[in-house]
C-alpha positions as CSV (number, residue, x, y, z in Angstrom):
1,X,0.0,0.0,0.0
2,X,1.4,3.4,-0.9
3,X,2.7,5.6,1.7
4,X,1.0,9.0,2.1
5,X,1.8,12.6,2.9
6,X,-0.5,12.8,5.4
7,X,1.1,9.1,7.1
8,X,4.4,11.6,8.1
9,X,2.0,14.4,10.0
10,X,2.0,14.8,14.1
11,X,1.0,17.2,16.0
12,X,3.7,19.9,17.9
13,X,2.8,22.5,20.0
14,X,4.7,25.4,19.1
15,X,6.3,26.2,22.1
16,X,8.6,23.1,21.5
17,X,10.4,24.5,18.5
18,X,13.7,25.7,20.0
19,X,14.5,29.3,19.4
20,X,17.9,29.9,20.6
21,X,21.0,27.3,21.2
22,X,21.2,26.0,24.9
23,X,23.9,27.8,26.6
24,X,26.4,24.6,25.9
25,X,26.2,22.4,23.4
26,X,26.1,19.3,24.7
27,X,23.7,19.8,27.3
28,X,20.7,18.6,25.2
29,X,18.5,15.4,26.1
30,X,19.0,12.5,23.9
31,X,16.2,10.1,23.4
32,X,16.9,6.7,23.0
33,X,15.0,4.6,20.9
34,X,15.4,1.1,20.2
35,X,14.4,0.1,16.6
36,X,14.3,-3.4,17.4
37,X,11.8,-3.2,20.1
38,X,10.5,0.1,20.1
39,X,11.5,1.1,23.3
40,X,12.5,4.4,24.5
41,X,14.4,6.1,27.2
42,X,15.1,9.4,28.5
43,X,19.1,10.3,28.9
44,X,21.5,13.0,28.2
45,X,23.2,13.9,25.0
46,X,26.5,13.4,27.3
47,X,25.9,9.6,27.7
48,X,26.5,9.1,24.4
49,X,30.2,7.6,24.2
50,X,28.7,5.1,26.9
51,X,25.5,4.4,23.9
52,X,28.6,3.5,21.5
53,X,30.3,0.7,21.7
54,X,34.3,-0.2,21.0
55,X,34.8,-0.8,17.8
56,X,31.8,1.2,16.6
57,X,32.5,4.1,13.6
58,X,31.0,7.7,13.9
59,X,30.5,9.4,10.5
60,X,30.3,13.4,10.8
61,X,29.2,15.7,8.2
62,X,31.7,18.4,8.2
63,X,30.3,20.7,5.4
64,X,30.5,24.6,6.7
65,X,27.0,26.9,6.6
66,X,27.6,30.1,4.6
67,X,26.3,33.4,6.2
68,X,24.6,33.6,2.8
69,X,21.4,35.6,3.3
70,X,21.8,38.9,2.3
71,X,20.0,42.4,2.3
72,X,19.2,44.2,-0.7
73,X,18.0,47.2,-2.8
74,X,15.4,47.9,-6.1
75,X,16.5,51.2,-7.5
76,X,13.5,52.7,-6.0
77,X,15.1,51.4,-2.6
78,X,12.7,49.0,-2.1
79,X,14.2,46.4,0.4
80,X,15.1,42.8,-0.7
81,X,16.4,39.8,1.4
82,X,18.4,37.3,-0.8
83,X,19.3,33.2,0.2
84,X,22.6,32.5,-2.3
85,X,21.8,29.0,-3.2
86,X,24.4,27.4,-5.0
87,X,27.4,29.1,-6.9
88,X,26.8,28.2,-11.1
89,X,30.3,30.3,-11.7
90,X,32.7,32.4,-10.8
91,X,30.2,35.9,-10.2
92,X,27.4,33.9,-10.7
93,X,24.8,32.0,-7.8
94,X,21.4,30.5,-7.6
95,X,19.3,32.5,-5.4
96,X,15.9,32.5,-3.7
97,X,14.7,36.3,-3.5
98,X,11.7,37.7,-1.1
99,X,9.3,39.2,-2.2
100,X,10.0,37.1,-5.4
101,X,7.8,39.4,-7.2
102,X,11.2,41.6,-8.0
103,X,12.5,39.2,-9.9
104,X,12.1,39.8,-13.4
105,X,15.0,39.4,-15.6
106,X,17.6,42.1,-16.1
107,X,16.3,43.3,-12.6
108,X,19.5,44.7,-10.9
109,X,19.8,45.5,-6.8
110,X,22.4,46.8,-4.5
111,X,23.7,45.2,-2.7
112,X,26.5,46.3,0.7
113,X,29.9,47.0,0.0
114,X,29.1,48.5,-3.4
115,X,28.1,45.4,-5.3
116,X,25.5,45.0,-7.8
117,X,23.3,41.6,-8.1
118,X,21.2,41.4,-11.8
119,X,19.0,38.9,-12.6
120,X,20.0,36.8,-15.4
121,X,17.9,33.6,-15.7
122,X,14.7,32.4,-14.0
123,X,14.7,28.6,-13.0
124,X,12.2,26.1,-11.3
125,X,10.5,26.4,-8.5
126,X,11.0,30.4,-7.5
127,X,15.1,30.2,-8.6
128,X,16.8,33.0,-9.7
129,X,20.0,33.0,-11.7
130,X,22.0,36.2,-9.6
131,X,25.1,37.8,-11.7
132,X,27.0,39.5,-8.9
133,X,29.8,42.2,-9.6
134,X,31.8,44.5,-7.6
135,X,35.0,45.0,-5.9
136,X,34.8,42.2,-4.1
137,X,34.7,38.7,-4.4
138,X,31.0,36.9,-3.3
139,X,33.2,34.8,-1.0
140,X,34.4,38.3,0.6
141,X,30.9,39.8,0.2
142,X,29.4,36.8,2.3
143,X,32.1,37.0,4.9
144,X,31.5,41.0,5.9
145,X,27.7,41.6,5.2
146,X,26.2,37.9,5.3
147,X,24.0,36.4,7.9
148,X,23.7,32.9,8.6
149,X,20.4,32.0,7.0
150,X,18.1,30.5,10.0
151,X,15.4,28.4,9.5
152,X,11.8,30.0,9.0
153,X,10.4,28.4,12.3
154,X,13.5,30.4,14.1
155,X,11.3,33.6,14.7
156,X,12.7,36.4,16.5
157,X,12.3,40.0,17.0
158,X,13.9,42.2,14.9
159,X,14.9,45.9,15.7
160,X,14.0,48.7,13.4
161,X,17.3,50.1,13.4
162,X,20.0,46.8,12.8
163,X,23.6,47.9,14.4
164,X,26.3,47.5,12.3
165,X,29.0,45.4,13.8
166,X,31.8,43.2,12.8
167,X,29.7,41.4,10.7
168,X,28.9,43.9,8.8
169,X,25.8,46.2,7.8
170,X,22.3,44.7,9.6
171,X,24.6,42.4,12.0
172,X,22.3,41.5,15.5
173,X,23.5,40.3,18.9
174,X,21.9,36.9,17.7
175,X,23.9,36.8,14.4
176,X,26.9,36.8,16.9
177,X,25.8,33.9,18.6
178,X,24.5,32.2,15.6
179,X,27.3,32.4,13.7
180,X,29.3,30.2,16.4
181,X,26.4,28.3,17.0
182,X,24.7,26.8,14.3
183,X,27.8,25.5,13.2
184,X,29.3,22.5,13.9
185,X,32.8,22.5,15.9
186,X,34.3,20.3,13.2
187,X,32.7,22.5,10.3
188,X,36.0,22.7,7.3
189,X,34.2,22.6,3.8
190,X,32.1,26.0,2.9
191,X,29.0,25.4,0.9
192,X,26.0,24.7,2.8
193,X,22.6,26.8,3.3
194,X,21.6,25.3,6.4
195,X,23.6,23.2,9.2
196,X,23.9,19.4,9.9
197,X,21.5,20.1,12.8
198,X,22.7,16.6,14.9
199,X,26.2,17.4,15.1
200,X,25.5,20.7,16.6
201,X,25.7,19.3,20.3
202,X,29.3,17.8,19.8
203,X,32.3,19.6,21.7
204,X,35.6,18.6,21.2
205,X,35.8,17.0,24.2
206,X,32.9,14.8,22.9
207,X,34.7,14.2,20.4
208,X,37.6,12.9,22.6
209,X,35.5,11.0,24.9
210,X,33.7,9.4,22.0
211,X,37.7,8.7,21.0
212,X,38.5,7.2,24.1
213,X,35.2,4.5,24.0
214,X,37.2,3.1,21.1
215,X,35.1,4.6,18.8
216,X,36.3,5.8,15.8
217,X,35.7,9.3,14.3
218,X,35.3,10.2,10.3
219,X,34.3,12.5,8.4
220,X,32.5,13.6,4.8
221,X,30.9,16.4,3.5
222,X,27.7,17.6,1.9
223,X,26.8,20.1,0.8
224,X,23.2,20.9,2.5
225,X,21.3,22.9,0.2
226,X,17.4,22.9,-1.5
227,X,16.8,19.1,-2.2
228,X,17.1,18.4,2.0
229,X,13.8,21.1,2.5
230,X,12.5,20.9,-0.8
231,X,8.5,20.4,0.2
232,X,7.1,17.0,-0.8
233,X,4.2,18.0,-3.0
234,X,2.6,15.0,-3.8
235,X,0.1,12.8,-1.7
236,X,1.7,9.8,-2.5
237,X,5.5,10.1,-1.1
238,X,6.8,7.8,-3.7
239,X,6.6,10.6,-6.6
240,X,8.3,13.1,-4.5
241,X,12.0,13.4,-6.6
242,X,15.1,15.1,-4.4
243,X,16.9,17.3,-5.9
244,X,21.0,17.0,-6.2
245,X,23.5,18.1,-3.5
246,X,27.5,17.7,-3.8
247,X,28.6,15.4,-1.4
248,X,32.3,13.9,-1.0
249,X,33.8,10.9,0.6
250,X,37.1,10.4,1.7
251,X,38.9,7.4,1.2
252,X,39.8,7.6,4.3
253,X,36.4,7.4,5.6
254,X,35.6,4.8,2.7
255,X,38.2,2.6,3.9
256,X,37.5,3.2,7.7
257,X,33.5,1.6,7.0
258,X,34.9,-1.4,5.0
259,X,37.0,-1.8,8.2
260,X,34.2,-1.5,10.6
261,X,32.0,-3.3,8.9
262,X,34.3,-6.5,8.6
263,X,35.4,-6.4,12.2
264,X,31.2,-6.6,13.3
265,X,31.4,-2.9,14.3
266,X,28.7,-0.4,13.6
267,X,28.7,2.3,11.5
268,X,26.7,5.0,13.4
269,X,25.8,8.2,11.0
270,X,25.4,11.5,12.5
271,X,22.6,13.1,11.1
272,X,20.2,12.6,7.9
273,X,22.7,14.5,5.4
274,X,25.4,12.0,6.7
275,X,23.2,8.9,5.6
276,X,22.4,10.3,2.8
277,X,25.9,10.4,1.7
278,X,26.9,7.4,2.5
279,X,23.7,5.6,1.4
280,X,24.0,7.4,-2.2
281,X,27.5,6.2,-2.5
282,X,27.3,2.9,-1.6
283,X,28.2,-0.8,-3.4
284,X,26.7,-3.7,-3.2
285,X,28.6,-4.7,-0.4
286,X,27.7,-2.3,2.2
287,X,31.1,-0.1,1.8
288,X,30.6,4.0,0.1
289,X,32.7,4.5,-3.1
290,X,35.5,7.5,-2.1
291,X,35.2,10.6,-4.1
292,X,32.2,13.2,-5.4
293,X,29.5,12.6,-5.6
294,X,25.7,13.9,-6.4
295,X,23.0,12.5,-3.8
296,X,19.6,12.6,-5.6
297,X,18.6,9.5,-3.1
298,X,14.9,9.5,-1.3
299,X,15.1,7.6,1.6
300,X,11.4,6.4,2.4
301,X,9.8,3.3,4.1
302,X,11.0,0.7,2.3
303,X,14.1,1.5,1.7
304,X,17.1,-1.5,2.3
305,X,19.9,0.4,4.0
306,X,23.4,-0.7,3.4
307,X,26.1,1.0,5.4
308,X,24.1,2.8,8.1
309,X,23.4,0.7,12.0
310,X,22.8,3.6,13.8
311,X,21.6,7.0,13.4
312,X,21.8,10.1,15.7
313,X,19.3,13.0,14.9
314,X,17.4,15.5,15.7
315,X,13.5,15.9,15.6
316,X,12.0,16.9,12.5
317,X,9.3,18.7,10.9
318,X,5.6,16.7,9.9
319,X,5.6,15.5,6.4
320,X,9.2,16.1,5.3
321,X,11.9,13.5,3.5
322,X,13.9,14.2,7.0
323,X,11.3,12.7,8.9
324,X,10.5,10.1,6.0
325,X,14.2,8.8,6.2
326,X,14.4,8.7,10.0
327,X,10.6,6.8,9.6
328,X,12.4,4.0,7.0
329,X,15.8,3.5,9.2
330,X,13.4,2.4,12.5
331,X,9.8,2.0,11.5
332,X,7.0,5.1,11.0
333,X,4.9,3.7,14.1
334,X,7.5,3.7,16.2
335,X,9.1,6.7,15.4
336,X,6.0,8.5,15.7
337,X,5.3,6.9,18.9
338,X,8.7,8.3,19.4
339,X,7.6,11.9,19.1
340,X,4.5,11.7,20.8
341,X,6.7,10.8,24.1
342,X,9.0,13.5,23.5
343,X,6.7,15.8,22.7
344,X,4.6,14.6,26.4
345,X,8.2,14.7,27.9
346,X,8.8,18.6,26.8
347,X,11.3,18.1,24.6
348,X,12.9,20.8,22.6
349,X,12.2,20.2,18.7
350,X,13.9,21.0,15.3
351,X,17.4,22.5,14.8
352,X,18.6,23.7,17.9
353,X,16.5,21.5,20.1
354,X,17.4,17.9,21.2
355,X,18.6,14.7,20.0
356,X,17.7,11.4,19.5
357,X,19.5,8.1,19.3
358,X,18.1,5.6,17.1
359,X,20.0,1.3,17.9
């Protein structure tokens, strides 16, 4: 029987949707759940190098969020916000623009530090094709008058005069904060729109204590971008299509889930972006080919998983592929079960709330 949007829909209240980072990371609660059983239990995200065992392989995601919403200008200085996509060359990036009514082509805005954004091409689904010129680079643009583009449930207030600051023109107290905290300690590779949301509780001395379990650590990157929040639009998930995002494996980290899975150990992925990586690049045999990649994979009930054994996450939104995959790794029942306990036991939901560990 097909599986149906509605099937993926729970109820939140909304004063569960986390708004702000805990003052430390790892201070989150971790819900365990037990995909064999169904079982739950209530623990701490710092329990979790006691939830691995020795011999056990963590695989992080260590792609690096761009600050890349940025503040424009019509000529009739009109104000624009502007969500840089993906880069398509070197001046040129896909972009989302609000209101998207501006976005005719030849369109041009201002934009801070002098440059000038025109619109070149119109693509699916509200895309804009952004020419970007100036005197500096969009790298260097991104760096002094980005902001680190928050989810939409992240609602704060605003003040009608923005400081400027450091990070440039229209820079907040909570950009400060953001742009440390939804970020991953381990980020290195620039290039996503949004953040691996279940690594954010690790410190580095998780890290090491996960280290010192005998577990061991690796990493590979992608590139978080439209296809991971692209809405699924059809009532019958199976017609939903991802879109692409760039993901790489090491062959470090290729050769390091051959060796775990030899040996009997488990190879415990950190987040839905991380599975889907390894998931998209995987062999018959269970071990992900090393090198780039493109991860167009939909990962519904159903689905016959072939590197992952364990999966640590965060909560997700109602009727979204995030919620889907996490549905087909340890059973929709069951994981909805899941979230009506955390939702009775006041958990905190979505991107900066808690965890959950799924054996």
């Amino acid at each position: 029987m097909p599986m149906r949007l509605s099937d993926f829909r729970y109820a939140l209240p909304p004063g569960l949707i986390a708004q702000r980072p805990l003052p430390e990371r790892d201070a989150s609660r971790l819900l365990l759940l037990d995909r064999g059983t169904g079982t739950v239990a209530h623990r701490s995200f710092r329990d979790l190098p006691s939830l691995l065992h020795p011999g056990d392989l963590l695989v992080l995601n260590d792609t690096r969020v761009l600050p890349a919403r940025l503040d424009g200008a019509t000529p009739r200085g009109g104000r624009v916000e502007i969500l840089l996509l993906e880069e398509a060359g070197a001046t040129a990036w896909w972009a989302w623009l609000k209101p998207g009514r501006r976005a005719r082509v030849g369109t041009a805005f201002s934009l801070p530090g002098g440059l000038l954004a025109q619109v070149r091409e119109q693509g699916p689904e509200g895309r804009i094709l952004l020419e970007i010129d100036g005197s500096l680079s969009v790298r260097e643009l991104l760096g002094q008058h980005g902001r680190i583009p928050l989810p939409p449930y992240i609602k704060r207030a605003v003040p009608r005069e923005r400081p400027a600051g450091p990070l440039g023109a229209g820079a907040r107290d909570e950009d400060r904060e953001d742009r440390e905290r939804y970020q991953t300690v381990y980020a290195r590779e620039d290039g996503a729109i949004a953040a691996p949301t279940a690594g954010l509780h690790f410190t580095e001395a998780m890290l090491e204590a996960v280290r010192a379990r005998g577990v061991a650590v690796a990493f590979l990157t992608l590139h978080v971008g439209v296809g991971t929040f692209k809405p699924v639009r059809v009532e019958e998930v199976e017609g939903h299509r991802m879109d692409p995002e760039r993901f790489r494996i090491p062959e470090a980290t290729g050769r390091a889930v051959k060796e775990t899975r030899e040996k009997g150990g488990r190879v415990v992925a950190v987040g839905t972006t991380t599975v889907r990586a390894l998931e998209s690049a995987a062999d018959e045999g269970g071990a992900p080919r090393a090198g780039p990649g493109q991860a167009t994979l939909f990962i519904a009930p159903g689905y016959r998983f072939r590197v992952v054994d364990a999966l640590l996450t965060n909560f997700h939104l109602p009727c979204t592929t995030l919620l889907m995959l996490v549905s087909a790794f340890a059973g929709r029942e069951q994981v909805l079960a899941a979230y009506r306990e955390a939702t009775a036991a006041r958990y905190r939901f979505y991107s900066y709330g808690d965890a959950m560990l799924i054996l």
